[in-house]
Wavefront OBJ file of the C-alpha trace (Angstrom):
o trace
v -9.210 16.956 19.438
v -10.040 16.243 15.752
v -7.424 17.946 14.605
v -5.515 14.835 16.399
v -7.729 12.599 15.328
v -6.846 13.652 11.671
v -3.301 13.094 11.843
v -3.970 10.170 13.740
v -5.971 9.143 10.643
v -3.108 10.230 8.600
v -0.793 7.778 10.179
v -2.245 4.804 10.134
v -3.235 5.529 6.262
v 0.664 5.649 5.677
v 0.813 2.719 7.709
v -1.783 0.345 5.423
v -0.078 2.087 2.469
v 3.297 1.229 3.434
v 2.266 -2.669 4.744
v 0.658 -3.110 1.897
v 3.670 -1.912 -0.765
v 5.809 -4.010 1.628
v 4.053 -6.858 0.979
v 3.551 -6.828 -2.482
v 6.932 -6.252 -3.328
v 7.829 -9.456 -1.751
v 5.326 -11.334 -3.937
v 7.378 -12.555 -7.053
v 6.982 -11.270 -11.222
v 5.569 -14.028 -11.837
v 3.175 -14.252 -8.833
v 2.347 -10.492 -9.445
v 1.211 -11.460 -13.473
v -0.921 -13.776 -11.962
v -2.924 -10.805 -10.754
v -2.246 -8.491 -13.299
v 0.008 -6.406 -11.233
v 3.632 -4.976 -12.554
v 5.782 -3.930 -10.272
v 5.437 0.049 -11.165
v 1.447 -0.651 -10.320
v 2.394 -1.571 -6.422
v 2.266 2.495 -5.437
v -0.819 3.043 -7.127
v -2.947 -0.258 -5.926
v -1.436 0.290 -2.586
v -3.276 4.121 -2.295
v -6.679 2.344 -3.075
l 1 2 3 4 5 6 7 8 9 10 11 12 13 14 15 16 17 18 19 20 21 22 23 24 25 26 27 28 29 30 31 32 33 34 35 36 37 38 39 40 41 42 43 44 45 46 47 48
């Protein structure tokens, strides 16, 4: 059963990760220097 639980764990990692790109990217430049993001930072934020 944990072996489930890890790759259910897995998932909905991927899942934050990918919600969380998805909304970023929609954010514009300009909105995204406001926080001190560029664009090429979205993967690496997103993983934290």
């Amino acid at each position: 059963m944990s072996a489930a639980r890890s790759v259910l764990s897995r998932v909905r990692a991927y899942l934050r990760y990918r919600d969380t790109v998805s909304q970023l990217s929609r954010l514009s430049d300009r909105d995204l220097a406001d926080l001190g993001i560029s664009r090429s930072d979205i993967p690496g934020i997103a993983r934290h």
